[in-house]
C-alpha positions, 0 to 999 in steps of 0.5 A: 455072098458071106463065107459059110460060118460055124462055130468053133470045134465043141467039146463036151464040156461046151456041148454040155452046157449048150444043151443044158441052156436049152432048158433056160428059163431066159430067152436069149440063152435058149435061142443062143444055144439053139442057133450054137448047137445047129451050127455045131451040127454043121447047119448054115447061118440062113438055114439057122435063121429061117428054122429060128425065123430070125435074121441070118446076122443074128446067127453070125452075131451069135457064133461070132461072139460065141467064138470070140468069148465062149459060155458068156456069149449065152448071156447078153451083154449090157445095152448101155453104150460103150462112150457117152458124149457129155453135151457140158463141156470145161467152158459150158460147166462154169457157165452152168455155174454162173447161170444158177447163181442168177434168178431165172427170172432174169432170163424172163422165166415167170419163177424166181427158183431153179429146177432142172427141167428150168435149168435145161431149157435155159441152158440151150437157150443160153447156148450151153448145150447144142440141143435140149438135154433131160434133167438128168444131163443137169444133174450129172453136170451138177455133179461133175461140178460138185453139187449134189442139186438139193443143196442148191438152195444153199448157194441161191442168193437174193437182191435183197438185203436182208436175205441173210438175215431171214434166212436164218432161222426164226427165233421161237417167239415167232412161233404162233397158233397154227404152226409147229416148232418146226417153223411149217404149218400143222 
């Protein structure tokens, strides 16, 4: 069995905002100021939790972090995690590099264009990264590397050896019916 917890001595201060919060609008405020307000009236955690029909962690939780930062205990704290794990490491980045200078025809994909959904299946297929990652995890790899993904079509090459030269952009006699100065369709 747990030691019995209570919160802190309030003043009247604190005890002010408590009371205050159980008119907040937002959830977690109330509840929080429910559980630190019974607590403070000198009721147990498992008393606390089965008046509030939640788990007596919960209470603990709350008194501790009440405790522990005071009135911003009565606002949640961030839900994104606190480390996140890059699957790219040094070696796997400048291998992400060199795969997207290839077609991914090459790697027997019926496309010979990048996407970043393409991009992640290669890349566990190749070994890059220990599971399947999201486009996302591509893109922030991109941009750990520098590139920003739209401007990938300025780095993809082609066999060809007139790439360079129909790349450029087309001359204004080429401009016929049915198309518009801007080299597309109408």
């Amino acid at each position: 069995m747990q030691a019995p917890l209570f919160v802190r001595p309030l003043t009247a201060e604190d005890r002010a905002t408590l009371e205050a919060g159980l008119r907040a609008s937002a959830a977690f405020t109330l509840r929080r100021c429910q559980m630190l307000l019974a607590s403070a009236d000198g009721q147990s955690t498992p008393t606390i939790a089965r008046a509030l029909r939640c788990n007596d962690q919960t209470v603990r939780n709350a008194i501790h972090d009440w405790n522990e930062r005071g009135r911003h205990a009565l606002h949640p704290r961030s839900s994104r995690p606190h480390t996140s794990h890059a699957l790219f490491d040094a070696r796997s980045l400048d291998r992400l590099r060199t795969l997207l200078h290839q077609s991914p025809r090459s790697f027997g994909k019926a496309t010979g264009v990048w996407t970043l959904e393409l991009a992640a299946d290669v890349s566990f297929a190749q070994g890059l990264t220990p599971r399947l990652c999201s486009d996302e995890t591509i893109r922030a790899a991109l941009r750990t590397l520098g590139v920003r993904w739209k401007r990938a079509k300025h780095w993809i090459t082609s066999p060809d050896p007139e790439y360079l030269r129909k790349k450029k952009t087309r001359p204004a006699d080429t401009v016929g019916p049915g198309t518009s100065d801007l080299g597309g369709g109408l």
